[in-house]
C-alpha positions as CSV (number, residue, x, y, z in Angstrom):
1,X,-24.0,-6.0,22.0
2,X,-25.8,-9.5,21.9
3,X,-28.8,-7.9,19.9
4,X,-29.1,-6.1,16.6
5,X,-30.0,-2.6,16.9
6,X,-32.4,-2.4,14.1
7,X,-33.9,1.2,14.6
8,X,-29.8,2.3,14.8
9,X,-29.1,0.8,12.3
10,X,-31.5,2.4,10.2
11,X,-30.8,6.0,11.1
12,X,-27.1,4.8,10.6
13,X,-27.3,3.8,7.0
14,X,-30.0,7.1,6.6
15,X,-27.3,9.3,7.7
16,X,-24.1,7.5,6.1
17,X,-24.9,6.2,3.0
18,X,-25.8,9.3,1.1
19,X,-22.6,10.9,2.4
20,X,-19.9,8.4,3.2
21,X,-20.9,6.0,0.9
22,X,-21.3,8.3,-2.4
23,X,-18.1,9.6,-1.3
24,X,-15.8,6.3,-0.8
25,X,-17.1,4.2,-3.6
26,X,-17.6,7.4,-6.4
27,X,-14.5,6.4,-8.4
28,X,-15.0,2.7,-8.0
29,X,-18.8,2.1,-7.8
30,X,-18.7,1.3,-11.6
31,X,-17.9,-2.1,-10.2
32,X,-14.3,-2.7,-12.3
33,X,-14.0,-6.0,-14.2
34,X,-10.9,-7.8,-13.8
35,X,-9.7,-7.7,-17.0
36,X,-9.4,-11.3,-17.6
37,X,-9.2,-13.0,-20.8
38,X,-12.0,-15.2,-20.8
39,X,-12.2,-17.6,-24.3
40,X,-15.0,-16.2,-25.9
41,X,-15.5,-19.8,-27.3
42,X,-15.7,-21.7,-23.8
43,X,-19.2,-22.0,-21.9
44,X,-19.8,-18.2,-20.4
45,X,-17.9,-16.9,-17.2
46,X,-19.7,-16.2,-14.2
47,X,-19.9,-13.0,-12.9
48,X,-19.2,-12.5,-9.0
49,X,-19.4,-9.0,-7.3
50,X,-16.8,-8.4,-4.3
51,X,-16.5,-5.6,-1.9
52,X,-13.5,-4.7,-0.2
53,X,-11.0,-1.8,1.1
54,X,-8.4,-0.3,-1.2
55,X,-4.7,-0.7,-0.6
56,X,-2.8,2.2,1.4
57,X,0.0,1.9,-0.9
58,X,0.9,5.7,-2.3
59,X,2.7,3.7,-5.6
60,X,1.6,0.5,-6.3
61,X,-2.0,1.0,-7.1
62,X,-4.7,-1.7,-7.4
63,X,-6.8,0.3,-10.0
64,X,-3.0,0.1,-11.7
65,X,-3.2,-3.7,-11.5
66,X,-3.5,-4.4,-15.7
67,X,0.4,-3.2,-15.5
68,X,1.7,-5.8,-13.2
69,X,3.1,-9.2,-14.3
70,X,1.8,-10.5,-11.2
71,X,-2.0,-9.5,-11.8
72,X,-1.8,-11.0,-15.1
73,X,-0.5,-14.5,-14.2
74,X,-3.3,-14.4,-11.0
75,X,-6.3,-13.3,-13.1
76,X,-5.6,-16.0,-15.3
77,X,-6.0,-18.5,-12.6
78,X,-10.3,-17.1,-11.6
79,X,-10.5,-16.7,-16.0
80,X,-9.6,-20.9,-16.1
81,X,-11.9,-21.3,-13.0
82,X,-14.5,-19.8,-15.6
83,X,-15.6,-16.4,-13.1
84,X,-15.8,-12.9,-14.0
85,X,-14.7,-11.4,-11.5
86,X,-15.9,-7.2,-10.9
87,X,-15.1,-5.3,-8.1
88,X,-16.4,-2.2,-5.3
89,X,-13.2,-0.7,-4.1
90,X,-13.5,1.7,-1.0
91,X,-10.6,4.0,0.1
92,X,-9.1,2.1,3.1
93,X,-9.5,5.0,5.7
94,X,-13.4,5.0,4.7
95,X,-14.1,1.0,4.6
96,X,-14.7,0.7,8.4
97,X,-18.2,3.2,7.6
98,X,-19.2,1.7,5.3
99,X,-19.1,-2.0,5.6
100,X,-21.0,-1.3,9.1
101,X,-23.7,0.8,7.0
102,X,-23.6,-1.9,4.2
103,X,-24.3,-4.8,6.8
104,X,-26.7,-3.1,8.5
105,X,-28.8,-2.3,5.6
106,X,-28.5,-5.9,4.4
107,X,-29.6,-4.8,1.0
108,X,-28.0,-4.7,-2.1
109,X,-25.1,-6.8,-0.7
110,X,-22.2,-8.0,-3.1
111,X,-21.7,-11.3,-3.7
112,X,-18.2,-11.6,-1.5
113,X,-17.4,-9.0,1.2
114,X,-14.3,-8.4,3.4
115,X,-15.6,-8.1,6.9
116,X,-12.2,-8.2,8.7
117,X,-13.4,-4.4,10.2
118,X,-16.2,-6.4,11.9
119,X,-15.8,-7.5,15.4
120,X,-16.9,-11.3,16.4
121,X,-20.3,-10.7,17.9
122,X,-21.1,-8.3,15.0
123,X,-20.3,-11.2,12.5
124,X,-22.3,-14.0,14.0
125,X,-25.5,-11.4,15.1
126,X,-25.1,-11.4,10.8
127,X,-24.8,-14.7,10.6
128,X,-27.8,-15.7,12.7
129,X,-30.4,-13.2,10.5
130,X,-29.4,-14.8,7.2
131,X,-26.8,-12.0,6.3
132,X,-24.0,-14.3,5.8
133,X,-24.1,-18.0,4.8
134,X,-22.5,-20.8,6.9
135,X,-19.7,-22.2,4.6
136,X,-19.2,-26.0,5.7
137,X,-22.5,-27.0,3.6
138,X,-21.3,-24.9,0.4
139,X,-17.8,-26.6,0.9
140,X,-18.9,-29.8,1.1
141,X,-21.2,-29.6,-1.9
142,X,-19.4,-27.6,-4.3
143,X,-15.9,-27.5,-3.6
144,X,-13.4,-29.3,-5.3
145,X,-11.5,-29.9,-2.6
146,X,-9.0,-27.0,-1.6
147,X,-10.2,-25.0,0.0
148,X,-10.0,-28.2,2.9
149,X,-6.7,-29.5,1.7
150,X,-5.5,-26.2,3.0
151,X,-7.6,-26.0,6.0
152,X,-7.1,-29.4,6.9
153,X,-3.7,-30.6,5.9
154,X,-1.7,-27.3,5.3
155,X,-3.3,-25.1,7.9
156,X,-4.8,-26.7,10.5
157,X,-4.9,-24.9,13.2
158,X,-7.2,-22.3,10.9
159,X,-10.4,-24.1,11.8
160,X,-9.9,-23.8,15.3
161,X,-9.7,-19.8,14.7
162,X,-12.2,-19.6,12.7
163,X,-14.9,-22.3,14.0
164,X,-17.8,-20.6,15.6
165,X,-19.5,-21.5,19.2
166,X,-22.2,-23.0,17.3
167,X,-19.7,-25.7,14.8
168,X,-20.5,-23.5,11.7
169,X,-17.6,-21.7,9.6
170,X,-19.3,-17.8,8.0
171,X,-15.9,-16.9,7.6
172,X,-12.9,-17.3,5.4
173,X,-9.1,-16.4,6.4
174,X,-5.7,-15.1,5.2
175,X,-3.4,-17.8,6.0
176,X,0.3,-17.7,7.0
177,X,2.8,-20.2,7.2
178,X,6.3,-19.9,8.0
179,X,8.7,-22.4,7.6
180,X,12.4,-24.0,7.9
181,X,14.5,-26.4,6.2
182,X,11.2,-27.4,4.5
183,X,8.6,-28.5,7.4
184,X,10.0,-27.1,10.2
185,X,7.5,-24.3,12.4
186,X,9.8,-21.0,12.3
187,X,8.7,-18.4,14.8
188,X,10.0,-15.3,14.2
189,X,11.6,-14.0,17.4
190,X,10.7,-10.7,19.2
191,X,13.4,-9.1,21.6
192,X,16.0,-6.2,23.0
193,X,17.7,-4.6,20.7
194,X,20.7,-3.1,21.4
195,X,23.7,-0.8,19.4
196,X,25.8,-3.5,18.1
197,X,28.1,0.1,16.8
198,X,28.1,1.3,20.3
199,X,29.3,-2.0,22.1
200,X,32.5,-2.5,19.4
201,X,33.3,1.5,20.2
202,X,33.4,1.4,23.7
203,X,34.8,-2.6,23.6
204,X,31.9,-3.6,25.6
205,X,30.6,-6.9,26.1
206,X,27.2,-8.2,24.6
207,X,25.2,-8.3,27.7
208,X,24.1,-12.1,28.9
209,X,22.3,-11.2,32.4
210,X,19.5,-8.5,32.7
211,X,22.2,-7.0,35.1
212,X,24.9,-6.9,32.8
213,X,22.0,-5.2,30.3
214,X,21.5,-2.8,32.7
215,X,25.3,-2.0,33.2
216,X,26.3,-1.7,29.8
217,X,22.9,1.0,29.0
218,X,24.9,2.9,31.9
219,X,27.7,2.8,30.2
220,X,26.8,3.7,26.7
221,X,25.4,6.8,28.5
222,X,28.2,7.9,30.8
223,X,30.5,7.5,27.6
224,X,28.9,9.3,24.9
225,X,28.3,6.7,22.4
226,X,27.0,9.2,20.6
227,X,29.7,11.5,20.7
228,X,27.4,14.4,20.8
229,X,28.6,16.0,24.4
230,X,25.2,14.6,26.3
231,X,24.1,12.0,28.4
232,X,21.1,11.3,26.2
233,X,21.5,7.7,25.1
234,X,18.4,5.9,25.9
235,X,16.3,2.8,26.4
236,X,12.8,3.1,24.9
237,X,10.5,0.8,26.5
238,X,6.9,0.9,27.5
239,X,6.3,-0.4,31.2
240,X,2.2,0.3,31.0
241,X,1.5,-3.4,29.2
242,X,3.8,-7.3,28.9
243,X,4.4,-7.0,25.5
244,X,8.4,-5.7,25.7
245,X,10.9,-8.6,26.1
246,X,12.6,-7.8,29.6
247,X,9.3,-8.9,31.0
248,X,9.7,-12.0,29.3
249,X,13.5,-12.2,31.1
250,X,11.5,-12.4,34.5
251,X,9.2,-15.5,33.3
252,X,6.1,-12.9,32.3
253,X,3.5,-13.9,29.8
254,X,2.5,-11.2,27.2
255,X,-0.8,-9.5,28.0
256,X,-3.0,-9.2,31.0
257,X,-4.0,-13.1,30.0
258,X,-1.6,-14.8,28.5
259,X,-1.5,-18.4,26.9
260,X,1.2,-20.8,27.6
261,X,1.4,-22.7,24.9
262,X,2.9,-25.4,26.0
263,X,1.4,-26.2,28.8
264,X,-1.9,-25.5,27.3
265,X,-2.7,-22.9,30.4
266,X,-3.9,-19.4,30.7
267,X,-1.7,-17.2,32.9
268,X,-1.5,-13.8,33.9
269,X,2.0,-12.2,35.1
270,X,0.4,-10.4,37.9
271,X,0.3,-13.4,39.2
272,X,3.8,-14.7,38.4
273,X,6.1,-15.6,40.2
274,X,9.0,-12.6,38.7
275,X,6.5,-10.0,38.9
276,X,7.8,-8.2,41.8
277,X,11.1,-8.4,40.5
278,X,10.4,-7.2,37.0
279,X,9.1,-3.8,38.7
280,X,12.2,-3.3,40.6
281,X,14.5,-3.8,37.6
282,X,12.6,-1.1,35.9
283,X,12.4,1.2,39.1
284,X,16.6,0.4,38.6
285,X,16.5,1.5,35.1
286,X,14.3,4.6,35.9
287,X,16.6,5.7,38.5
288,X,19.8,5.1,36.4
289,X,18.5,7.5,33.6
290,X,18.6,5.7,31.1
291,X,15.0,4.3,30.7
292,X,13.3,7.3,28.5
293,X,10.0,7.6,30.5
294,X,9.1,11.0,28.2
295,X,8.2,8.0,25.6
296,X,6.0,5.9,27.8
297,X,2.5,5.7,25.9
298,X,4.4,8.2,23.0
299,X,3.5,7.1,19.4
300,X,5.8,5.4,17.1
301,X,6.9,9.0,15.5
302,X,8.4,10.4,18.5
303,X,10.3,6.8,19.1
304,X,10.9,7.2,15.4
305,X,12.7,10.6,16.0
306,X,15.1,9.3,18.9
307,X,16.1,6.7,16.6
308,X,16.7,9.2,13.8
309,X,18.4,11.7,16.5
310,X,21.1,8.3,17.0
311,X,20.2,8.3,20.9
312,X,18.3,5.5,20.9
313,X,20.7,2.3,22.9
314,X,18.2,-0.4,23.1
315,X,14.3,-1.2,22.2
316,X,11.9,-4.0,22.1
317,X,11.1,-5.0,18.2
318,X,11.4,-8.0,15.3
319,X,14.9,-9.8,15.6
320,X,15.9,-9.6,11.9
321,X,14.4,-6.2,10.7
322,X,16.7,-3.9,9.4
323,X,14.4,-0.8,8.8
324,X,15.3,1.3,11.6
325,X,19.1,1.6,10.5
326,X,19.1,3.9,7.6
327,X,17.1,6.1,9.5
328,X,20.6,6.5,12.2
329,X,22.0,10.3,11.4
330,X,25.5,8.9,11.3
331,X,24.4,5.4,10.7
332,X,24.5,2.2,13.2
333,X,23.8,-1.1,13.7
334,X,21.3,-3.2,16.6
335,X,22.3,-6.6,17.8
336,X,19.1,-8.7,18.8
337,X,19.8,-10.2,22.3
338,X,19.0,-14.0,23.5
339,X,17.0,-13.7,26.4
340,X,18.9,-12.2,29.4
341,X,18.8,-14.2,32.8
342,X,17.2,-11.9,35.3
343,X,15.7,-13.9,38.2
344,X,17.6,-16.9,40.2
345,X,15.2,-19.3,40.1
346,X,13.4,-18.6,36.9
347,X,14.6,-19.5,33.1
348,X,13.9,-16.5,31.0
349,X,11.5,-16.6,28.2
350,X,11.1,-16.0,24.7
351,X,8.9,-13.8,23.1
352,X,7.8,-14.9,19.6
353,X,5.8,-14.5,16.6
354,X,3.9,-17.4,15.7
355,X,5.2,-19.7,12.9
356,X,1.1,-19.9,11.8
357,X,-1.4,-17.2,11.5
358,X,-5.0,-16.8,10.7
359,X,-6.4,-12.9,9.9
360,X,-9.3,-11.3,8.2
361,X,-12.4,-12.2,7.1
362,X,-14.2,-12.9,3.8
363,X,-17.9,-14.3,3.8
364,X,-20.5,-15.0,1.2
365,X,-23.8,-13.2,1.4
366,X,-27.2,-14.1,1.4
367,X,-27.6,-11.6,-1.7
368,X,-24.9,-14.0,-3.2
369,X,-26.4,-15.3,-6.9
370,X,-24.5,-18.1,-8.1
371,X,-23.0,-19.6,-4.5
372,X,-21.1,-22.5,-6.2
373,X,-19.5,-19.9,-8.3
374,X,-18.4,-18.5,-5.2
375,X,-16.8,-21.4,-3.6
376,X,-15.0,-21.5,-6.7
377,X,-13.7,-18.1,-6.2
378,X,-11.9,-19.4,-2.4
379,X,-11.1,-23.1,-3.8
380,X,-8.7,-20.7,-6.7
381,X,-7.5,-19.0,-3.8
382,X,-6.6,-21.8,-1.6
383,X,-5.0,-23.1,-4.4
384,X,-0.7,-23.5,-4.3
385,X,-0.8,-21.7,-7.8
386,X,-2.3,-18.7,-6.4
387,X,-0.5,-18.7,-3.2
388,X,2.9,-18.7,-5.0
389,X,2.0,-15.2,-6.4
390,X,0.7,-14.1,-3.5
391,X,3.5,-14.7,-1.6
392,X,6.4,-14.8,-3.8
393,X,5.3,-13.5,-7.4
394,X,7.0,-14.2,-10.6
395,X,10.0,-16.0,-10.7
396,X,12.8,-14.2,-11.8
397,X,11.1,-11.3,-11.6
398,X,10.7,-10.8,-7.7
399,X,12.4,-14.1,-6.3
400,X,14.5,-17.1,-7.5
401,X,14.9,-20.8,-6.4
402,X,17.7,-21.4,-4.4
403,X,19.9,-24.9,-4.9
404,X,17.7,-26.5,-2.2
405,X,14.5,-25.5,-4.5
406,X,13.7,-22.8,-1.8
407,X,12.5,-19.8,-2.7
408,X,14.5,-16.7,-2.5
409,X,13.8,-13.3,-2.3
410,X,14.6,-10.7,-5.4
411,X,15.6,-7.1,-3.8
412,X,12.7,-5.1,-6.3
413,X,14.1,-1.8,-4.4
414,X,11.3,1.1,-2.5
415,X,7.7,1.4,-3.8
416,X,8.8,3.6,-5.9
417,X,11.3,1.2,-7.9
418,X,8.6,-1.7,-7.8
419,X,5.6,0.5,-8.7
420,X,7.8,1.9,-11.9
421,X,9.3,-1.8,-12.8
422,X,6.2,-3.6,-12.1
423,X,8.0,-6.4,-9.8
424,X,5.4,-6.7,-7.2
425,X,4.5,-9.7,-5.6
426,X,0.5,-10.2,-5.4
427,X,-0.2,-9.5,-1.4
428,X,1.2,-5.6,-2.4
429,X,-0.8,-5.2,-4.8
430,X,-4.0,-6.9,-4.1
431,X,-3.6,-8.5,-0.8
432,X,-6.6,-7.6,2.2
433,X,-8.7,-5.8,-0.5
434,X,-11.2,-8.6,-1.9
435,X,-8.4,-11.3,-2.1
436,X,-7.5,-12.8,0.4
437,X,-3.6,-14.3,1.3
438,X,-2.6,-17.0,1.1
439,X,1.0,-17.3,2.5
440,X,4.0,-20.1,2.5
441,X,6.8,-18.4,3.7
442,X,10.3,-19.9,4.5
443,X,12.5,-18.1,7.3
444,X,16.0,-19.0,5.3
445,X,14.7,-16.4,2.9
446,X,15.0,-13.5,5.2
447,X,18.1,-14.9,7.0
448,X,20.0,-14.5,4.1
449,X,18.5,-11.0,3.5
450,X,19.9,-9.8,6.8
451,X,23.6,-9.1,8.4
452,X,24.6,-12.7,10.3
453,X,24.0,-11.5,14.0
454,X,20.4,-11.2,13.4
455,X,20.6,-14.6,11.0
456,X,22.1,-16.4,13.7
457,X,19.6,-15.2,16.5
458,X,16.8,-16.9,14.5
459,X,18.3,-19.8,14.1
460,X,18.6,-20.0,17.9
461,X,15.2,-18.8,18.9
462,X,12.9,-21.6,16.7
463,X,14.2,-23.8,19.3
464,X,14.1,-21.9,22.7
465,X,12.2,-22.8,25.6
466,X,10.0,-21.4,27.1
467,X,8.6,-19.2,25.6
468,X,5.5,-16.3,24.8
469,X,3.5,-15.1,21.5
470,X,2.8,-11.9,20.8
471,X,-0.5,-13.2,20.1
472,X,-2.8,-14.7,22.0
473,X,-6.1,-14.5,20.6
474,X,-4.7,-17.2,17.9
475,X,-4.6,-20.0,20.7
476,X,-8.7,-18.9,21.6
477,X,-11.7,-20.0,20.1
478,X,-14.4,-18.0,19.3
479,X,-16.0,-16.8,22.2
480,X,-20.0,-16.8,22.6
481,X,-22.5,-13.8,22.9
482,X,-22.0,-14.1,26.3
483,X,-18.1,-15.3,26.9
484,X,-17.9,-12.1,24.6
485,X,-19.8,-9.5,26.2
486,X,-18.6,-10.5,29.6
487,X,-14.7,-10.1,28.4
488,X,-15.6,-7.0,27.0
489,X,-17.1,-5.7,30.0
490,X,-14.1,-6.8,32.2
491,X,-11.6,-5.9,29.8
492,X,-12.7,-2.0,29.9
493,X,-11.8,-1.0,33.1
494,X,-9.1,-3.7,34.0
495,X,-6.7,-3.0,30.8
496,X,-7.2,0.7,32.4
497,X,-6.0,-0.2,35.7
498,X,-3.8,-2.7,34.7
499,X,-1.5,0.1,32.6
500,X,-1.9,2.6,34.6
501,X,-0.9,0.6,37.7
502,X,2.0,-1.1,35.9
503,X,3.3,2.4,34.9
504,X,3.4,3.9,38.3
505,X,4.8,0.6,39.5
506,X,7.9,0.8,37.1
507,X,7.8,4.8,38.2
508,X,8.0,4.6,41.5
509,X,4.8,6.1,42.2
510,X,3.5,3.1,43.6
511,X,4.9,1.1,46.4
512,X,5.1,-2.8,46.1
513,X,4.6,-2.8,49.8
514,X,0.7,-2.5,49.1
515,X,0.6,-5.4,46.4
516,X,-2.0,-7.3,48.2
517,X,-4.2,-4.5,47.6
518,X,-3.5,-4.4,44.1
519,X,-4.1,-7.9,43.7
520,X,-7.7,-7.5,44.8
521,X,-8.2,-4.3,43.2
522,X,-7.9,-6.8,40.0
523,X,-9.9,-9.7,41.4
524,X,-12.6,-6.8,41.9
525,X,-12.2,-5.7,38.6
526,X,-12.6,-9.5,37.2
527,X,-9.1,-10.6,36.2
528,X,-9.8,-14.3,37.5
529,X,-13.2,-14.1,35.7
530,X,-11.6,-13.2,32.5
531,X,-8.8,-16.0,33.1
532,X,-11.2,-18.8,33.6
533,X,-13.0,-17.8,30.1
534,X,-9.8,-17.5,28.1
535,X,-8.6,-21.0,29.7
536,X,-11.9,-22.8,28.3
537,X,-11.8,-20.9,25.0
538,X,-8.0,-21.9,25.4
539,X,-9.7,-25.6,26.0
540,X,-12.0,-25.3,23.5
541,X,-9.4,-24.4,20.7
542,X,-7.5,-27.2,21.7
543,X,-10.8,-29.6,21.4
544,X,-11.4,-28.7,17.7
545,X,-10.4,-31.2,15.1
C-alpha cells in the first residue's frame, strides 16, 4: 500500500474510464453552473470546477436545487465572494470508481474534489506526487481568516483529525458541533432500548440492574406482550463486536481498541477486567430465549422486520430517535435505559456519540487554476452565514428562534412533503456532494422534538461518567505509511478472530475455561502491537495544538 502502483493504475483508468466514467458523469459532464447572479457590472467571477458524488435522496434532487429557498440564499453567499462556481456530479453508487480512476490518472483534474471515498494512505501517496496541494501555505496567504477561526476557535479538535504525520493539512472537513444551553459539549447517548408499552401492560418495573434487565426480557416473553399466542418477544443484539451497550454495563470499551477518553489511554476489553462476566450474561440471555441469535451478523432489514412484526423487546440504538415506532404493527413505544449495574465492583459505562465530529474530505488539486480563488471557496464555507443554512436553513421556513434565541426545528414533513414545498435545509440538498458541512447543532432542539423519557435520558447522559464513543478513530491522529500498513495487516485476521471468538463465547460454543489460550491466540495475532500504535497516535492527537 506504501507505493503507487503506476502500471495498475494505468490499466485501471484504460479499463474504467471509457465505461464507468462515460456512464456516471453523461448527464452531468456538461459541468452545471451554479446559477448565481453574479452583477454583470462588478470585476468578473472566477470560475472553479468541483467534482463530487450526487445525493441518494429519491426527492430532493441537487440538479433540482434552482427551486429551493435554501440554494438561493447559499449561492448568493460564493456570487458575493465573486466565484463561479460549475460542477461534475457523479451518481453516488458510482463515485467510489471513479474518483480512484480520476486520481490515478492525475489528469484533467477539477479544481476541488471530494476524496472522502479515499483511504489515508491513498491520500497522502497523492499528496506526496503533487496531486493534491498542502493547504496551511494557501491558508496563510490567501485566506481571510475563516477558514482558521473555525478550525482554531470553533472546532479545534479538527486539526488534530486532519493534521498529517508530516505537520501539513491536504485535506478539508465537514464539521459538527453539538451543543447545550449555549457552550455546553452534548453527546448524544447510545443505549438499550426497551418497550416502554410492554412494561406499563404487564406493570413491570424499568429495569435498574443488568439482572433485573434480564428478568423483565423473561417476563415480557413468558407473558405475551405481544398478545399474539407465542413466546417470540425478543432481544436483538449482536455479541460478534463491543459496540452494543450491555457491554458497556460490564466496564467494556467499544471496539477491539478502544480510547478512554478521559484518561487519555488505549484499552481493549479483552483485557478488562468485566470481560468474563459480560460472556456469561449473554450465555444467560442465550439460554433464557430471549436473546434472538437467528439475527447475529443479520442486516438491518431482517432486524427491521422483527421490529415491524412488534416482537422486538429491547435493542441497542440512538437514545432520542423515534423512527422505529411507526413501523410497530399495532404501534409502541421504547424507553432508553441509564446504564444498568452489572458487575460488583465495576461502575457501568456510557456509550456515546461525540459532541464534535470531523468527516470527509475536500482537497485542492494540482490542476487547480486560480488557488486563491479556491481558498475563497472554503473561507465562504467556514463562514457562520453558510453554516446556518447548512444546518438549519431559512428561518421560518424550516426552523424558528426559540425565546432563548436558540434555534428550533420546523417539522417540513417526509421527503416527499419537503421536496414538493421546497423547505429543505442545505446539508439535504447539497450536503457531502462538493459542499462540504458545516454544522452547529444544539441538543435542546431535538429534546423538544421527542416524547420526555427520551428528553430526559439526554439530559442525564451529557454528564455521566465514565463513559465510551462510538468512535474512536476521532481521538487518533493520522497514522504513517507504516503505523498504517502495519494496522491494516493486524487488523485483517484479528477483527476475524476477534468476532468469531466473541460470538461462540456469548454461544456457548466456547468454553471460558481456555481463556488463557485465547488471550495468546490475540497476542499472536498482534492485539498488543495494534494497542501500542493506537495509544501513540492516541498521544500524538493529544500533542497537536
Amino acid at each position: 500500500m506504501r507505493n503507487w502502483k503506476k502500471s495498475l493504475l494505468a490499466s485501471m483508468a484504460t479499463m474504467m474510464v471509457v465505461g464507468v466514467v462515460a456512464t456516471a458523469c453523461s448527464s452531468d459532464k456538461a459541468m452545471e453552473k451554479s446559477g448565481g447572479n453574479v452583477d454583470s457590472d462588478s470585476k468578473a467571477a472566477v470560475k472553479l470546477n468541483l467534482l463530487g458524488p450526487g445525493k441518494t435522496h429519491k426527492q430532493i434532487k441537487f440538479e433540482e436545487r434552482e427551486k429551493y429557498p435554501v440554494w438561493q440564499e447559499t449561492i448568493k453567499l460564493f456570487d458575493e465572494a465573486g466565484l463561479d462556481l460549475a460542477y461534475e456530479i457523479v451518481p453516488n453508487e458510482q463515485y467510489s470508481v471513479v474518483i480512484k480512476t480520476r486520481m490515478a490518472t492525475g489528469s484533467d483534474l477539477p479544481d476541488i474534489v471530494n476524496i472522502s471515498r479515499l483511504d489515508n494512505t491513498t491520500v497522502l501517496n497523492l499528496a506526496k506526487q503533487g496531486v493534491l496541494l498542502d493547504l496551511n501555505p494557501l491558508i496563510e496567504k490567501y485566506s481571510n481568516g475563516n477558514i482558521m477561526k473555525m478550525y482554531n476557535d470553533e472546532f479545534p479538535f479538527a486539526k488534530k483529525a486532519t493534521t498529517s504525520p508530516d505537520g501539513k493539512m491536504y485535506w478539508f472537513s465537514n464539521l459538527h458541533k453539538k451543543t447545550y444551553e449555549g457552550s455546553k459539549p452534548a453527546p448524544v447517548g447510545l443505549t438499550m432500548l426497551i418497550r416502554k408499552d410492554w412494561l406499563e401492560k404487564l406493570q413491570l418495573p424499568v429495569p435498574t440492574t443488568a439482572e433485573q434487565y434480564m428478568q423483565t426480557l423473561i417476563d415480557i416473553r413468558e407473558n405475551d406482550a405481544n398478545g399474539n399466542g407465542q413466546k417470540d418477544e425478543v432481544l436483538v443484539y449482536d455479541p460478534s463486536n463491543f459496540s452494543g451497550a450491555i457491554a458497556q454495563w460490564f466496564g467494556l470499551g467499544t471496539d477491539i481498541s478502544a480510547v478512554d477518553i478521559e484518561n487519555k489511554k488505549v484499552v481493549s476489553p479483552w483485557y478488562q477486567e468485566g470481560i468474563k462476566d459480560y460472556f456469561r450474561y449473554l450465555q444467560q440471555l442465550v439460554e433464557a430465549g430471549v436473546l434472538d441469535t437467528s439475527l447475529i451478523g443479520g442486516s438491518s432489514e431482517q432486524r427491521q422486520q422483527k421490529i415491524t412484526e412488534n416482537q422486538v423487546a429491547s435493542l441497542h440504538d440512538y437514545n432520542m430517535i423515534e423512527w422505529y415506532e411507526p413501523t410497530i404493527k399495532g404501534g409502541g413505544e421504547f424507553l432508553p435505559l441509564m446504564p444498568l449495574k452489572a458487575h460488583p465492583s465495576i461502575v457501568p459505562a456510557a456509550q456515546v456519540e461525540p459532541p464534535y465530529l470531523v468527516w470527509e474530505k475536500y482537497a485542492i488539486t494540482k490542476d487547480a487554476k486560480n488557488v486563491e480563488a479556491a481558498i475563497k471557496f472554503f473561507d465562504t464555507v467556514y463562514s457562520e452565514p453558510y453554516a446556518r443554512l447548512v444546518q438549519w436553513g431559512i428561518e421560518g421556513k424550516t426552523y424558528t428562534l426559540g425565546e432563548s434565541g436558540m434555534e428550533e426545528r420546523i417539522d417540513a414533513g417526509s421527503e416527499a412533503a419537503k421536496a414538493e414545498t421546497g423547505n429543505v435545509v442545505g446539508k439535504e440538498l447539497y450536503g457531502d456532494t462538493v459542499f462540504p458541512r458545516v454544522q452547529f447543532d444544539n441538543v435542546e432542539s431535538e429534546i423538544k422534538g421527542v416524547k420526555q423519557p427520551k428528553g430526559e435520558h439526554q439530559l442525564k447522559i451529557m454528564d455521566y461518567k465514565p463513559y465510551y464513543v462510538n468512535m474512536n478513530h476521532n481521538y487518533l491522529a493520522i497514522p504513517d505509511d507504516e503505523q498504517l500498513e502495519r494496522k491494516t495487516k493486524i487488523l485483517t485476521n484479528l477483527n476475524t478472530y476477534s468476532s468469531e471468538l466473541a460470538t461462540k463465547l456469548a454461544l456457548g460454543q466456547k468454553s471460558l475455561d481456555n481463556w488463557d489460550d485465547y488471550m495468546a491466540d490475540l497476542k499472536k495475532l498482534g492485539l498488543d502491537e495494534l494497542l501500542e500504535i493506537d495509544q501513540y497516535l492516541h498521544d500524538r492527537y493529544n500533542s497537536i495544538q
